[in-house]
N, C-alpha and C positions, 0 to 999 in steps of 0.2 A: 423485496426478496430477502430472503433469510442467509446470513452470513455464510451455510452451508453451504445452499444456490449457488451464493458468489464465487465460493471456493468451487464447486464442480463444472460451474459455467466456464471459469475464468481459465482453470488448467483446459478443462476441452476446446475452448477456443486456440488456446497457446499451440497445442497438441497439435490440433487440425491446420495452423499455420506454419509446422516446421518449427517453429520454436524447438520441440524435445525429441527432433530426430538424429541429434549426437547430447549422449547426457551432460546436463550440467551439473555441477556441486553449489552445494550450499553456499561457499566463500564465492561463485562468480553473482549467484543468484542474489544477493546481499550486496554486492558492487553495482546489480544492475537496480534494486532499490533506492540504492545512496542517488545514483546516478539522475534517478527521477524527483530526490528532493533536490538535487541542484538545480535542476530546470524548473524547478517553484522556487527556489528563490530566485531565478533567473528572471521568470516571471513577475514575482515580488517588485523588483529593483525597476522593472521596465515598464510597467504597467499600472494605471491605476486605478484600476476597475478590477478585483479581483476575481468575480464570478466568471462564466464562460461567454467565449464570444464566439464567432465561427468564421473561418477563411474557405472558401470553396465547398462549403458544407462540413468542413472538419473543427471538432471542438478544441479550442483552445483555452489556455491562461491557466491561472495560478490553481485555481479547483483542480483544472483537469490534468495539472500535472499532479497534483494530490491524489486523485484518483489513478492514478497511473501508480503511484505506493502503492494500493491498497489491491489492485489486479496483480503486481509484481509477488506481492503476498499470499495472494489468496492462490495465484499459480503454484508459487514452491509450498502451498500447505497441500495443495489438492497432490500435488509431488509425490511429496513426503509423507501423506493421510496426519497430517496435524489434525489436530483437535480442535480449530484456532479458536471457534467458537466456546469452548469451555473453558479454553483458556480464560480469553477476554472476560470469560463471566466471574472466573477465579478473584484475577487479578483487580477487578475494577471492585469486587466486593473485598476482599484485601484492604486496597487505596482508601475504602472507606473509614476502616480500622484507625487508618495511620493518625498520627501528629501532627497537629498543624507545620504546614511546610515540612515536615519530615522531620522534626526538631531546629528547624532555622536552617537547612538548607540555602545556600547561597541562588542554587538553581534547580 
């Protein structure tokens, strides 16, 4: 699927679940991002098989909490009518520009 897909799948899923039947803003929607890479590192720390595993038929572990970033995004872009795909396409031709490590960047 095409990052678009993701972003029009991802909001009509959210949509049809309640998720944006009282509006959210940006700053909760960005809290509930954060909130999904904690639970990869969570999973990180606890786990050492990082790929998916499944409980009950439900996907787990560190990917799928990754994944759970990238639905969290692709809902507040579907939101918002972000671009995110040309974004992405901007910036990662940009990166290519850059300096090694950014001029020595520490991180």
């Amino acid at each position: 699927m095409e990052i678009k897909e993701l972003i029009i799948k991802s909001h009509e899923i959210a949509k049809s679940k309640g998720w944006w039947d009282v509006d959210r803003g940006i700053p909760e929607l960005i809290a509930l991002m954060h909130s999904e890479l904690s639970e990869a590192l969570e999973e990180y720390r606890d786990e050492e098989n990082l790929n998916v595993r499944f409980k009950d038929n439900k996907p787990l572990g560190f990917t799928v909490e990754l994944a759970d970033v990238l639905i969290r995004i692709f809902d507040m872009a579907g939101k918002y009518e972000l671009d995110l795909d040309y974004a992405l396409e901007e910036k990662i031709k940009y990166n290519s520009t850059r300096n090694y490590r950014h001029g020595n960047k520490k991180a």
